[in-house]
C-alpha positions as CSV (number, residue, x, y, z in Angstrom):
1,X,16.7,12.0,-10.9
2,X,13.8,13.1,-13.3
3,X,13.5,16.8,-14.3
4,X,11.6,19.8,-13.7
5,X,10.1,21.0,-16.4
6,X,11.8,24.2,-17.8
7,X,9.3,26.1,-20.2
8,X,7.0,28.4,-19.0
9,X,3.9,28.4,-17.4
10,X,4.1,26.0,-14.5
11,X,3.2,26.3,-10.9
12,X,4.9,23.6,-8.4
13,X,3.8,21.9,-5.2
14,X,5.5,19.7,-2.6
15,X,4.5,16.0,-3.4
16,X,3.6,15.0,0.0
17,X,4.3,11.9,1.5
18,X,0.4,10.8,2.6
19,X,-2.8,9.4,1.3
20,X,-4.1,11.3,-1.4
21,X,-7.9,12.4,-0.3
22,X,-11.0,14.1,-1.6
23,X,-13.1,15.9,1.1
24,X,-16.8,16.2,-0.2
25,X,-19.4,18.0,1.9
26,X,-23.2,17.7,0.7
27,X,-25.6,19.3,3.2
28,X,-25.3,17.4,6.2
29,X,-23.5,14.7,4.6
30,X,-19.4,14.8,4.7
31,X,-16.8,12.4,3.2
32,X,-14.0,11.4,2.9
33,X,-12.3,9.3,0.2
34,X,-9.2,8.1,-1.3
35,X,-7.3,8.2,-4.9
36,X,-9.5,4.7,-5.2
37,X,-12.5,5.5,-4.5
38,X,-12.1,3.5,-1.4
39,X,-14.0,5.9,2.0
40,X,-11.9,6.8,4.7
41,X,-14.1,8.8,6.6
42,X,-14.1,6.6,9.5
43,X,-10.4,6.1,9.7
44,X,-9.9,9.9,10.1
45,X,-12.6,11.6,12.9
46,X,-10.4,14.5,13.8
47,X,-10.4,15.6,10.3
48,X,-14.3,14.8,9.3
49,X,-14.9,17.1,13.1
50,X,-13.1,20.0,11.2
51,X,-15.2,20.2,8.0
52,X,-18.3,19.5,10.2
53,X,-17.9,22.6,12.1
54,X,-17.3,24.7,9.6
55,X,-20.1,27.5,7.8
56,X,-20.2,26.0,4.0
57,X,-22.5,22.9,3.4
58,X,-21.4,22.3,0.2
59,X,-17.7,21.9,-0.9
60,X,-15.0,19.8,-2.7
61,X,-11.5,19.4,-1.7
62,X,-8.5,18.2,-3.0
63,X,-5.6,17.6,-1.1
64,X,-3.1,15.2,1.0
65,X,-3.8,13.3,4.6
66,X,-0.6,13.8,6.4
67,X,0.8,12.4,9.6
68,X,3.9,14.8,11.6
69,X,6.3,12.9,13.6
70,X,8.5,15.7,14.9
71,X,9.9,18.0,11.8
72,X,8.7,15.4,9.4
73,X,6.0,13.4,8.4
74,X,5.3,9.4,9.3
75,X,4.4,7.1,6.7
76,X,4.2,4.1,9.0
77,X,1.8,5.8,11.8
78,X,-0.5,7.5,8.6
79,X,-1.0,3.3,7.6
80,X,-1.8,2.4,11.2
81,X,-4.5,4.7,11.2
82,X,-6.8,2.4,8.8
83,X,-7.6,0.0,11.6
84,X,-11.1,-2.4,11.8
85,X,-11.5,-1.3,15.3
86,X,-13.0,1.6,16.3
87,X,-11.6,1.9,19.8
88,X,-8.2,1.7,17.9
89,X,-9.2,4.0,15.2
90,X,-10.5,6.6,18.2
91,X,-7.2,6.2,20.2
92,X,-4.9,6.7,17.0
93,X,-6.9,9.9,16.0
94,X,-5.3,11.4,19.8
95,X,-2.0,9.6,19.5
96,X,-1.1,10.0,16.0
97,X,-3.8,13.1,14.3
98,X,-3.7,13.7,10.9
99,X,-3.2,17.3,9.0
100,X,-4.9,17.7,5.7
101,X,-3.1,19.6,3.5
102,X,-5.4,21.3,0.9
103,X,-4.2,22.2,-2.7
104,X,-7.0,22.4,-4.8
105,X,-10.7,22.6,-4.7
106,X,-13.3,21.0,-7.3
107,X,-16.8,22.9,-6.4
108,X,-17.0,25.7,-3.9
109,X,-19.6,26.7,-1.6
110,X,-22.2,27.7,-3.9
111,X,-22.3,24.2,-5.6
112,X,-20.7,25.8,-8.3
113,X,-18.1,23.4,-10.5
114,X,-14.2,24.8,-10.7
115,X,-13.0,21.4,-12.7
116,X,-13.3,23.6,-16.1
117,X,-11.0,26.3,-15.0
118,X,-7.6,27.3,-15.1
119,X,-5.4,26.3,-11.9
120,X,-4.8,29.6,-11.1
121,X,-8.4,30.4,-11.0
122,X,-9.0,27.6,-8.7
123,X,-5.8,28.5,-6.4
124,X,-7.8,32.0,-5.8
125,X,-10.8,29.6,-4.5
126,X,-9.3,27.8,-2.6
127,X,-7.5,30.2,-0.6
128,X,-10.0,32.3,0.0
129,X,-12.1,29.2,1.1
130,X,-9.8,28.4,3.7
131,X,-9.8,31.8,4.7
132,X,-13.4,31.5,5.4
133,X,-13.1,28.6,6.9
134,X,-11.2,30.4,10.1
135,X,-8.6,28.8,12.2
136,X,-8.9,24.9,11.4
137,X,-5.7,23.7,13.1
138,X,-6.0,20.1,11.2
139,X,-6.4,21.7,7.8
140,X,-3.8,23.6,5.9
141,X,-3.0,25.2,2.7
142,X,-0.1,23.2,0.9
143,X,2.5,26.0,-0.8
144,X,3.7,26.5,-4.1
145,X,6.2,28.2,-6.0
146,X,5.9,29.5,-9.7
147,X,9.9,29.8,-9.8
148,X,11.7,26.6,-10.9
149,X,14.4,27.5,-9.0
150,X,12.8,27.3,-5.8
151,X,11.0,24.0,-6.7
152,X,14.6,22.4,-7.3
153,X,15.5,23.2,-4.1
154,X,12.3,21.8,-2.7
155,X,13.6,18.8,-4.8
156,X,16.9,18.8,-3.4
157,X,15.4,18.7,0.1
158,X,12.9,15.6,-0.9
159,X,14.9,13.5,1.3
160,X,14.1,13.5,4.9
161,X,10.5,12.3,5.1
162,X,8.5,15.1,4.9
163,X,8.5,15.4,0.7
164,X,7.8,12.2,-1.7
165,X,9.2,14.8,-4.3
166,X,7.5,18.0,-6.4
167,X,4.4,18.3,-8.2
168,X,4.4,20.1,-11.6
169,X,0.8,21.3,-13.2
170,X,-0.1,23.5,-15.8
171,X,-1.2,27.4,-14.5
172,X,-4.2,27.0,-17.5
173,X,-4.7,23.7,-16.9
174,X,-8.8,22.6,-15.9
175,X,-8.3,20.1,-13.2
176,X,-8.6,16.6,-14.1
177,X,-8.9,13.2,-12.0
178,X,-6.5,11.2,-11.0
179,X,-2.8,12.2,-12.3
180,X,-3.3,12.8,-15.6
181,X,-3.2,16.4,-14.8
182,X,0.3,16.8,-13.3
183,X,3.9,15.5,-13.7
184,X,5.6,13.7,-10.5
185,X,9.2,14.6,-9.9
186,X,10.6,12.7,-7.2
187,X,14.4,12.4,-5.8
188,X,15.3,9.2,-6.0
189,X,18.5,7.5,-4.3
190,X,20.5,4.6,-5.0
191,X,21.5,2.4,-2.1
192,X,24.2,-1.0,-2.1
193,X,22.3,-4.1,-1.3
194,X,23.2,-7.9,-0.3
195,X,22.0,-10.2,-2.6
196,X,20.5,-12.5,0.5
197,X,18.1,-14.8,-1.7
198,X,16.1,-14.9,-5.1
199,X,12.8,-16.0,-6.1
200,X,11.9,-18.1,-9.6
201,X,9.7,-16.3,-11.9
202,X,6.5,-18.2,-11.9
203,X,6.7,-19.3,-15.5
204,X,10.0,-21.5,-14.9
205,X,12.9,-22.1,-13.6
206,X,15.0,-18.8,-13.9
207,X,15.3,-16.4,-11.3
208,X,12.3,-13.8,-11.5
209,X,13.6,-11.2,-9.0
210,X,16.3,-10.6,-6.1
211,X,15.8,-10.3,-2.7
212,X,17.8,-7.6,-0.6
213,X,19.4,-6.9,2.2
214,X,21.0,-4.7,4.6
215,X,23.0,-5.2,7.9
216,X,21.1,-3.7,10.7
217,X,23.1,-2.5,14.0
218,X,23.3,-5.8,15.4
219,X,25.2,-7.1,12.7
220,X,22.3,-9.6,11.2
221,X,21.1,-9.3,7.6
222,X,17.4,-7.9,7.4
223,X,15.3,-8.1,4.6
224,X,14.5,-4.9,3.0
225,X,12.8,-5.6,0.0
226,X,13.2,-6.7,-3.9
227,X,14.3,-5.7,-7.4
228,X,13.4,-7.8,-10.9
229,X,14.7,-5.7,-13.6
230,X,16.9,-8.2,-15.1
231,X,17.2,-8.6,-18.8
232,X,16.0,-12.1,-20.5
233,X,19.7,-12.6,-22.3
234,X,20.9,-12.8,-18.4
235,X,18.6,-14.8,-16.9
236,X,20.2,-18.2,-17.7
237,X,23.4,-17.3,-16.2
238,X,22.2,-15.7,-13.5
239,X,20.1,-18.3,-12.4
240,X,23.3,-20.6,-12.2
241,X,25.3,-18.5,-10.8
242,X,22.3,-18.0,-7.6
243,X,21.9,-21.4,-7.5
244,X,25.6,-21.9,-6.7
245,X,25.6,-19.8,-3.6
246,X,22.3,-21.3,-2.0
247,X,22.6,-21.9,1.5
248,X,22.6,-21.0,4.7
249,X,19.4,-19.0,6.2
250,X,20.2,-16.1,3.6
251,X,18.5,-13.6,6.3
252,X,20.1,-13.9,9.8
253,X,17.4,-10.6,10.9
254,X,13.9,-10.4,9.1
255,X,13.6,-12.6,6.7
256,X,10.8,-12.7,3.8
257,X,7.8,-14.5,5.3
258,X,4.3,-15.4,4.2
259,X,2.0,-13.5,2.7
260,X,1.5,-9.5,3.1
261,X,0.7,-6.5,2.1
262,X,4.1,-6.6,-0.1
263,X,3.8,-10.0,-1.3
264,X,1.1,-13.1,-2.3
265,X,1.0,-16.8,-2.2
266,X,2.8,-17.4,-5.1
267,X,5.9,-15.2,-4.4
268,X,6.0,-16.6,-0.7
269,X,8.6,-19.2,-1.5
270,X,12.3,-17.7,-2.1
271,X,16.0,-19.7,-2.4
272,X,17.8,-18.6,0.9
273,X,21.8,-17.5,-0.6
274,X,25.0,-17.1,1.2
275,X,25.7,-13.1,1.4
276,X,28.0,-13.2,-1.6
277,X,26.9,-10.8,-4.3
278,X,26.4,-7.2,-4.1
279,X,23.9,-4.5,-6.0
280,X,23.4,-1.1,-6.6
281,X,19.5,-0.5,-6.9
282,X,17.2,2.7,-6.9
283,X,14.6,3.1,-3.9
284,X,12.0,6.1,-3.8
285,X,10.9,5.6,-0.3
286,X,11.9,3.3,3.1
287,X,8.9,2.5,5.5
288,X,9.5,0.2,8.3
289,X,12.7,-0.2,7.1
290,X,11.8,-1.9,3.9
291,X,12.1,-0.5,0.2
292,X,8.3,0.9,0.2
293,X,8.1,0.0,-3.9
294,X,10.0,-2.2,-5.9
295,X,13.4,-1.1,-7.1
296,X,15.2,-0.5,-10.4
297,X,18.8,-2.8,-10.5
298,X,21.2,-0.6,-11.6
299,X,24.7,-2.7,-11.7
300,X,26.6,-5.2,-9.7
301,X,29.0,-3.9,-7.3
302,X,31.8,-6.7,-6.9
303,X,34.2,-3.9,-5.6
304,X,32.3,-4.3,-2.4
305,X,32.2,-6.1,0.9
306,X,28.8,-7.2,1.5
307,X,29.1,-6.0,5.4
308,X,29.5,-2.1,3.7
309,X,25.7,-2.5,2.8
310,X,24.7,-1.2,6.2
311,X,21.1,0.7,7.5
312,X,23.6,4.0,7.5
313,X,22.6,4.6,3.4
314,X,19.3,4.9,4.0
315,X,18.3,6.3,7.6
316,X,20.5,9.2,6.9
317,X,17.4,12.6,7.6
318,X,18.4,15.6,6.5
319,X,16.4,18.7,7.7
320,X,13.9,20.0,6.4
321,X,13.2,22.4,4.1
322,X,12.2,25.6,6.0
323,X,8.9,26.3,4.4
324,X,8.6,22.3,5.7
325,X,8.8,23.0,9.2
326,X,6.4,26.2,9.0
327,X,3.8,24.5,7.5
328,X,4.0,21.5,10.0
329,X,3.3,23.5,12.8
């Protein structure tokens, strides 16, 4: 797990586990828009109805669009809400509403630009904007701690959903785009994983990456995802070794199909492998019970039984921090 820094002069914030978002007000004009650049203004009406309401014309926001499911947050239902259908995008916004969790602010009401200041300054802003503001049940001021201490046990609680990990930034640090102005820790966890088929790299004839598996409840192999760190000097006998055990449907649950938002054309087509061979890898995140990134292979575990690589390692939720469950209500 990566570090927290441990010199002075930090202030920490929970990484959550949404869509980052910039809300920018102009007059009569209101929107809102991702990391990207991409609008998601339309995909989010219960949050634009907030800032619409409120007294300032002229604002910008920086914060996090969060789904709650229960005493944690849901990835899955926070991607369902950017939908081409308006009648779908109208009935998610009641089903599943999203919470935007403020923790900066860029220009305040006065059309006057913070980006130069120090963090702290802008922290003042911002919550004295929101005070302003009045009670906006959708919008919400994300915490932070200045105490390292407390952000490691934020850290150590970056496990059930709710927290992607802790944000680190500078207290005399001007605000700058993107993530340049900020260090990501996040927990990461290690799960055992069935070797259930491999894909050639797309140069030749050795394997490229592995695909992985876990037994679900009913006893079949799902797909869960992929890992490709493996080292040139390897490749060779790797690739024999794969082609030894191919075979079988590799996948007797989901299997890897065509293209998606995880995969392309060219890395459709995968060798199916008898569940032989086993792997330790590193995951961040599981959405829809698939690795949500690609995964870092650690070793191979040949002291274990490829029916030990169960669902169990990674479904386990642990509750939430307290702060967690305060802020989500």
């Amino acid at each position: 797990m990566a570090e927290l820094p441990t010199d002075a002069g930090w202030q920490f914030e929970p990484k959550w586990d949404g869509f980052r978002c910039l809300v920018i007000r102009h007059e009569s004009r209101l929107e809102l828009r991702a990391k990207s650049g991409k609008p998601l203004t339309r995909y989010f009406p219960e949050i634009v109805a907030e800032f619409e309401s409120a007294e300032p014309r002229r604002f910008v926001l920086d914060g996090e669009l969060i789904v709650p499911g229960g005493k944690t947050l849901s990835f899955d239902a926070l991607l369902n809400r950017i939908h081409p259908a308006l009648s779908r995008i109208e009935k998610l916004s009641d089903a599943t509403p999203a919470l935007f969790m403020a923790f900066d602010v860029l220009m305040d009401e006065d059309g006057t630009s913070l980006l130069d200041r120090p963090l702290t300054s802008r922290r003042e802003a911002l919550e004295s904007f929101l005070n302003g503001l009045g009670g906006r049940p959708r919008v919400r001021l994300s915490p932070y701690t200045r105490t390292r201490a407390q952000a490691q046990r934020w850290l150590d609680k970056a496990t059930g959903g709710a927290l992607d990990g802790v944000i680190a930034k500078r207290l005399d640090g001007p605000y700058e785009p993107g993530e340049r102005g900020m260090l990501k820790v996040k927990h990461l966890r290690t799960a055992d994983c069935v070797v259930g088929g491999f894909r050639y790299a797309g140069d030749g004839r050795e394997v490229g990456s592995l695909l992985l598996g876990l037994f679900n409840s009913d006893g079949n192999l799902d797909h869960v995802g992929f890992t490709s760190g493996i080292s040139h000097t390897e490749r060779s006998a790797l690739t024999r070794k794969l082609e030894k055990l191919r075979g079988g449907p590799g996948f007797t649950g989901k299997a890897p199909g065509g293209p998606s938002r995880w995969s392309n054309e060219r890395s459709a087509a995968w060798e199916p492998l008898r569940p032989r061979l086993v792997v330790e890898i590193q995951y961040d995140q599981v959405s829809a019970g698939r690795f949500r990134h690609g995964t870092r292979l650690l070793r191979w575990r040949p002291d274990k039984a490829p029916t030990q690589c169960t669902f169990a390692q990674v479904t386990a939720i642990r509750p939430p921090a307290p702060f967690i469950a305060r802020v989500l209500r």
